[in-house]
N, C-alpha and C positions, 0 to 999 in steps of 0.2 A: 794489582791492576785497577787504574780507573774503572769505576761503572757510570755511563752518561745519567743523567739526574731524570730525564724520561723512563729510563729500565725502571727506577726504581717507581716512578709514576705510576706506569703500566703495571707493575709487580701490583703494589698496594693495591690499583683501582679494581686489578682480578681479585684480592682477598676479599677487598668489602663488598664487591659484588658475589659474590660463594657466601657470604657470611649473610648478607640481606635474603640471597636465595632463602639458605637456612633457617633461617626463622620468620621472616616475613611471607613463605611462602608455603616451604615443607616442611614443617615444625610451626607453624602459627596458633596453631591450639596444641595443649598438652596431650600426648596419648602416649603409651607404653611402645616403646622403641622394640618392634621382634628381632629374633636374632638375622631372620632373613633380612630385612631392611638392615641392618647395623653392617651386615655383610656386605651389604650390595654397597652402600657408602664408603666401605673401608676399603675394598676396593676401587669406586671411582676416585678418592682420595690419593691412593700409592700410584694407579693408573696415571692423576694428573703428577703427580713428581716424576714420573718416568717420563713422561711427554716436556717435560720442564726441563729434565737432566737432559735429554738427546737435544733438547735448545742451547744449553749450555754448551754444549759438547761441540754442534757446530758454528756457535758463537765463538765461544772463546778456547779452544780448544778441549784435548784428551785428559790432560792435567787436570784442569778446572772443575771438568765433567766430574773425575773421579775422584777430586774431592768431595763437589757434593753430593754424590751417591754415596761414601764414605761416611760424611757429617750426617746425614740422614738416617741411615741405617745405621748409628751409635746414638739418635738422639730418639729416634721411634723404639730402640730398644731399651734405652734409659725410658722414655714414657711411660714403659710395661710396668714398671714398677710403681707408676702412679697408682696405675690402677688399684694394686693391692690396698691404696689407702683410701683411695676412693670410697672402695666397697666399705671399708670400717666404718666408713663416716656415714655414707646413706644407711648405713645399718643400725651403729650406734641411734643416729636420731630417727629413725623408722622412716623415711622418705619416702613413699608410694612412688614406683617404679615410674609413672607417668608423668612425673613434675621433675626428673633427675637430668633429664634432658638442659632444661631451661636453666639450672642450675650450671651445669659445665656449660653450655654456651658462653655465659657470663663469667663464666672461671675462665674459661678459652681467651675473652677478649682481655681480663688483668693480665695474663697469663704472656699474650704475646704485647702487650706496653712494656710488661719488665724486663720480656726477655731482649726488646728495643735498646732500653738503658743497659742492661747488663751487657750485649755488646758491645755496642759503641765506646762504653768503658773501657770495657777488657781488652779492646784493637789499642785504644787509646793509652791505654797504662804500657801494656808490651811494646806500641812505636817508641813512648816516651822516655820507658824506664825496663827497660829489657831483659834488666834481673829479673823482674816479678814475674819472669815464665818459670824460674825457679820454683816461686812460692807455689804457683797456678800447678808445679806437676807435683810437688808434695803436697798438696792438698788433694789431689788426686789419687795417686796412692794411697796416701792416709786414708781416704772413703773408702777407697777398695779393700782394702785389710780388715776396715770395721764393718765392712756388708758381709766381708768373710766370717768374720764372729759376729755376727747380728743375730739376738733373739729376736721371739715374736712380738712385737712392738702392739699396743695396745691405745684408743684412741680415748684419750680421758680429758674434757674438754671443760670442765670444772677446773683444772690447772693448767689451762693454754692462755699464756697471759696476754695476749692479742684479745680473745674471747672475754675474759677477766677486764680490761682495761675499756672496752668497748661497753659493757655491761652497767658499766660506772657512768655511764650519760646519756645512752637510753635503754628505754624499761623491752624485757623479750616478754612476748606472749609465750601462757604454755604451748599452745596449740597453731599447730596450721593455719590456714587459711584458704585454701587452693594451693595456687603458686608463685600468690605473692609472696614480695620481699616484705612489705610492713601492710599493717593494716592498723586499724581504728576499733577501741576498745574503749565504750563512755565518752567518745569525743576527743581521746588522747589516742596519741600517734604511738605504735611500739613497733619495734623489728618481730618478725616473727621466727622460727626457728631454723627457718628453711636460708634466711637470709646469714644465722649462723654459719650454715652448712659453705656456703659462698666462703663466707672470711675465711672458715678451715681451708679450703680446696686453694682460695690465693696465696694463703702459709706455705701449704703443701708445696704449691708453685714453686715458691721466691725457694724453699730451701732446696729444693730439687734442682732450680737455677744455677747454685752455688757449686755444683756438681756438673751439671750437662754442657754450662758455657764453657769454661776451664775445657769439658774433652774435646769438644768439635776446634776449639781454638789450638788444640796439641795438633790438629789437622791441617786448620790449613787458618789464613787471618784477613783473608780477602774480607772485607764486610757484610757484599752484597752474597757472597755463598753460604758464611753464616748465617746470615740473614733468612735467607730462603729457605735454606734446608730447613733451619729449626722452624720455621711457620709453617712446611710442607707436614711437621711431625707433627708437629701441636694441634693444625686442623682437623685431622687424621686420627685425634685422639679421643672425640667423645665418640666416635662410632667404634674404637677398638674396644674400648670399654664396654657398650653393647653386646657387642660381637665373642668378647672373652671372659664377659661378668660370669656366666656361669661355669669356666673349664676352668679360669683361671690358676686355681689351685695343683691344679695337673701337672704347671712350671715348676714344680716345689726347687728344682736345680736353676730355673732362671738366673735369680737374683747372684748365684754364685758364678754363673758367666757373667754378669753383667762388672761383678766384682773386680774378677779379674782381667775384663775390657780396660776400666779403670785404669788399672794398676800397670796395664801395658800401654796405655796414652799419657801418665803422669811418665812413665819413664820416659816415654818415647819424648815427651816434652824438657825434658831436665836431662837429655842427650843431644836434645839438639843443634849445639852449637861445637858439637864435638863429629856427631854422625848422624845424619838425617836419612831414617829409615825411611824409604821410596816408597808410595803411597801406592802402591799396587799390590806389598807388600801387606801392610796396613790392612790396606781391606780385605785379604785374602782369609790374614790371621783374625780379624774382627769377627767377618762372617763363618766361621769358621766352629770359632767360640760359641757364640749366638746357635748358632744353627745344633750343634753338641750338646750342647744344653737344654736346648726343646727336647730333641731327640731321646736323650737320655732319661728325662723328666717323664716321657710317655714310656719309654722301657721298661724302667724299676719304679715299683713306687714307693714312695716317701718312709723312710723308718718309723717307726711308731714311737711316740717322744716318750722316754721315762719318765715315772710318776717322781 
């Protein structure tokens, strides 16, 4: 379905106006994000995609709606998984809880330019070339199988050759600075570590991309519903992080629902030209999984790993 070029105006001028809020207003000075505030934002966050989806709904109809409620609610819950690496990384480099804000802001806005390009692509390769929904749900599956055997992955930034290749033309400060990105040491310019932190967190992005675009596209290919949903998740996501920094652990089954979302959107994608699973269907099973997985995760807890 066409979307008139105004929607998409309007969409933007809301973002950068929530984003200017954000920082230029509520977040202008660094201060330690409580879980109460983290709370109260992640929910006006999901509030506003609710209020967005019942627009959609009487826009453009029931279908459309319940794709993006769909797309949303597989891309907030792929997000969750950020988190886990998130925390490696503010931990790894000792990030004072107070500067971790300003950090994902700026990870937020790389974060939603690639995921720009990455669909626009990816609508563009499947109009073009219609096999690569093929590739798009084994590569999907393939993630899901490896999230299913995935050990505890450990953040070693000495051999991230993004961090290595950057390093090579300018100089990092050991030390902080506040919450700058570079500062001035004898009158030469250096990045500082926190500005490392950023590069990680836009890796983390792009490869998590590689994964979340591929399933919301097994959904549905409209642009404008990709579009939205995935910016509705990714805004939504420096406050869940707040909000989940400390339980987080508690999901220890998370990541194995999330796996197996995967694994039933690459199929669902690499059937589709055969039997198209009904997206009510789709969501019932998504949420379903998701919700199974929290549940369970608080139930039992985690086995104790052999030595």
């Amino acid at each position: 379905m066409e979307t008139p070029i105004i929607s998409w105006i309007i969409f933007n001028a809301f973002v950068l106006m929530m984003l200017a809020l954000d920082l230029g207003v509520f977040h202008r000075k660094s201060h330690e994000v409580s879980v109460k505030e983290a709370f109260t934002w992640t929910l006006i966050w999901v509030f506003l995609a609710l209020i967005f989806n019942a627009i959609i709904y009487f826009w453009r109809g029931q279908q459309q709606a319940l794709e993006f409620f769909t797309g949303y609610l597989v891309e907030k819950a792929l997000s969750v998984d950020n988190i886990f690496v998130f925390i490696m990384i503010f931990t790894y480099f000792q990030v004072p809880p107070k500067y971790q804000h300003k950090v994902l802001f700026w990870g937020i806005i790389g974060a939603l330019i690639m995921r720009v390009i990455f669909i626009f692509a990816g609508v563009a390769l499947l109009d073009k070339f219609h096999f690569t929904i093929y590739f798009f749900g084994a590569l999907l599956i393939f993630t899901g199988i490896k999230m299913l055997n995935h050990t505890n992955s450990k953040i070693n930034p000495d051999k991230n050759p993004v961090l290595k290749f950057f390093k090579k033309f300018i100089p990092v400060s050991q030390t902080l600075d506040e919450d700058r990105f570079f500062t001035q040491i004898n009158g030469k310019r250096y990045a500082t570590p926190l500005f490392l932190v950023l590069i990680l967190i836009e890796t983390t992005d792009l490869i998590f991309a590689v994964d979340s675009i591929p399933a919301i596209l097994a959904i549905t290919q409209d642009q404008f519903i990709v579009y939205t949903s995935n910016v509705f998740a990714i805004l939504g996501l420096r406050s869940l992080y707040f909000a989940l920094a400390g339980v987080i652990h508690r999901f220890w089954l998370l990541s194995y629902g999330l796996a197996i979302v995967l694994i039933f959107v690459g199929i669902k994608m690499t059937m589709v030209d055969f039997y198209k699973i009904p997206i009510e269907w789709s969501l019932l099973l998504i949420a379903t999984i998701i919700a199974a997985s929290i549940i369970l995760s608080l139930k039992f807890k985690k086995p104790t790993e052999s030595l």
